[in-house]
N, C-alpha and C positions, 0 to 999 in steps of 0.2 A: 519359522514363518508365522507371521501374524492374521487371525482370519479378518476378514474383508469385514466380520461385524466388529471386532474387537476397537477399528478405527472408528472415534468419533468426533462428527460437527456438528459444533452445535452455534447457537446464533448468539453474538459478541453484544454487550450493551452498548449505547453511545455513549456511555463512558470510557469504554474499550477503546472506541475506534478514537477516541478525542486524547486518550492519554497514546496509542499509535499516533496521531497525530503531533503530539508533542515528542515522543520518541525521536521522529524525523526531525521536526525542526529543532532539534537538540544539537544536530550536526552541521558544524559550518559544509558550505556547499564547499572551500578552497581548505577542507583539514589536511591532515598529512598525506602527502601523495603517497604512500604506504599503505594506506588506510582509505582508499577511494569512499567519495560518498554513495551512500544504500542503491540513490534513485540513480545511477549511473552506470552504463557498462561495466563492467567488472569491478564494480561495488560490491565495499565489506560491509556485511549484514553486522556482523559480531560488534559494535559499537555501541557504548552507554546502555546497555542491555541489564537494567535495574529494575525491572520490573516484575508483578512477579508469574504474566506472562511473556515468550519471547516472540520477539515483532520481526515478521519477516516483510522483505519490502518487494516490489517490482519496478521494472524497469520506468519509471515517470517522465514527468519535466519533458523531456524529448521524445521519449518513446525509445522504440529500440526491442533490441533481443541480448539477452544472456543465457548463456544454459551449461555456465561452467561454476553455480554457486554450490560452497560446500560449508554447510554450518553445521554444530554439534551442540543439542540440546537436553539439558537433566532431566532425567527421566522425573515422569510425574507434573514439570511443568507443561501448562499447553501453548500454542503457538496461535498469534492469531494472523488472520491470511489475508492482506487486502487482492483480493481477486482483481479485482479491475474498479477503482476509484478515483474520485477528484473531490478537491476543495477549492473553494474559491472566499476571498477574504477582502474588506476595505482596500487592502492593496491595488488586486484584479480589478476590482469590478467599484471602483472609487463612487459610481453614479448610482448604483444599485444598491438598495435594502437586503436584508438579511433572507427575505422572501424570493427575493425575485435572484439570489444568487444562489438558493437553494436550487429554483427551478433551470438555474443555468448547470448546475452539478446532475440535476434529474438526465435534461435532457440529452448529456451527453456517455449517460451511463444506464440508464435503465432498460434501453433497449438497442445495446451493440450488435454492430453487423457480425459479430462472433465473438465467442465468450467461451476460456478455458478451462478448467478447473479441475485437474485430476491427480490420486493418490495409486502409483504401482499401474496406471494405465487405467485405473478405476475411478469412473467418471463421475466426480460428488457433486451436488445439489450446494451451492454458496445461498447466504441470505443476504436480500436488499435491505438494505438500510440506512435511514435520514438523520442527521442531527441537531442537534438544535446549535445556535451558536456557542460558540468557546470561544477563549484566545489563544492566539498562534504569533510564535516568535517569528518576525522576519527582520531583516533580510532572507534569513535562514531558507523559510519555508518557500520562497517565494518564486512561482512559474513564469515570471517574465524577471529583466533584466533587472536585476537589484542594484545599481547603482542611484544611488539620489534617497536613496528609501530611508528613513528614519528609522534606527533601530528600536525594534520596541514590540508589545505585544496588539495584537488588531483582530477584532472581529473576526473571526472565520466560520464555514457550513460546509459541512460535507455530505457529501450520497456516495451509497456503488455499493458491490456486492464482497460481502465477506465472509469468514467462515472462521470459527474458533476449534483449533485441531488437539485431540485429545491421540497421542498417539503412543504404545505398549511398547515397551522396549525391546529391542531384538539385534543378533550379527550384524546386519547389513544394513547398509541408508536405504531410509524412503526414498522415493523419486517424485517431487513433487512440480506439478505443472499449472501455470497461472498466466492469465492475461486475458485481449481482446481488442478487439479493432472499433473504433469509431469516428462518427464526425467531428471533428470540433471549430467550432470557429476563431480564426487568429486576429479576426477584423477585417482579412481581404476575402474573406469568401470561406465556406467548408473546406476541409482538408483533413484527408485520411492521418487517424493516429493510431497506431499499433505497436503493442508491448506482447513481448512475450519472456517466460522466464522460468528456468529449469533448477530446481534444488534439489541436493543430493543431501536429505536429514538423518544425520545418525543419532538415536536416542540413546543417551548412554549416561 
């Protein structure tokens, strides 16, 4: 067994979170129905995993619950966790500056009506964090209906809380737990979104 200090989080650059973010939009949303996409109920994490840390995802785009995910990770690489995040890009948010869809990222993440985050039932501390613009492939990445959309790369911004996982290798998988609920607006009004999502990592 691994002691409780042995695991460590520590806080991902925005670089991190910008090259996870192109991790994702790396994956057509319609790939191999074998191979379900990350942000999706029984979504395969194990996909284009080139990096040289490994990106785990949660339930997105819709929300939702999973908590049947099994991924197997090389000992000595770290994993990074998006806890609970969003982005928004030229796409979304066509009318809005780079600023002001930051603050549309802020305020549907920085202060959730509940927030998950734990290792073996062991409740970790995620970090918030902003990015500055990048680009982002869509159709791919894209939270609303991607038809009409011009393939190509667009402006994006991200916020939310995440954690870069340093984790010792050992028999048994982690049990790793991520998510949260909050408002977001669809255009007709607030509306409850919640994800939640259960991993079982064996470091090996």
């Amino acid at each position: 067994m691994s002691r409780e200090n042995d695991i460590k989080c520590t806080k991902p650059t925005p670089k991190d979170i910008e090259e996870w973010w192109k991790w994702s939009s790396s994956i057509p949303e319609e790939n191999d129905k074998k191979q379900k996409h990350p942000f999706f109920e029984d979504g395969e994490t194990n996909q284009n995993q080139t990096k040289d840390f490994f990106c785990l995802a949660c339930v997105g785009r819709r929300g939702g619950k999973d908590h049947n995910r099994k991924v197997t990770v090389p000992a000595g690489k770290d994993i990074l966790v998006p806890v609970f995040v969003a982005s928004y890009s030229e796409v979304e948010l066509p009318k809005k500056n780079a600023d002001q869809r930051l603050e549309e990222c802020v305020r549907e993440t920085e202060k959730p009506k509940h927030l998950e985050f734990s290792i073996d039932n062991i409740i970790m501390d995620p970090y918030y964090i902003k990015t500055h613009p990048f680009p982002l492939k869509h159709p791919n990445a894209c939270i609303v209906d991607p038809a009409g959309i011009k393939e190509g790369d667009y402006e994006t911004i991200s916020a939310g809380y995440w954690c870069k996982l340093s984790l010792p290798k050992r028999d048994q998988p982690y049990t790793i737990k991520l998510g949260g609920t909050t408002d977001i607006n669809t255009g007709k009004g607030p509306t409850d979104f919640h994800t939640e999502v259960t991993y079982k990592v064996t470091v090996a």
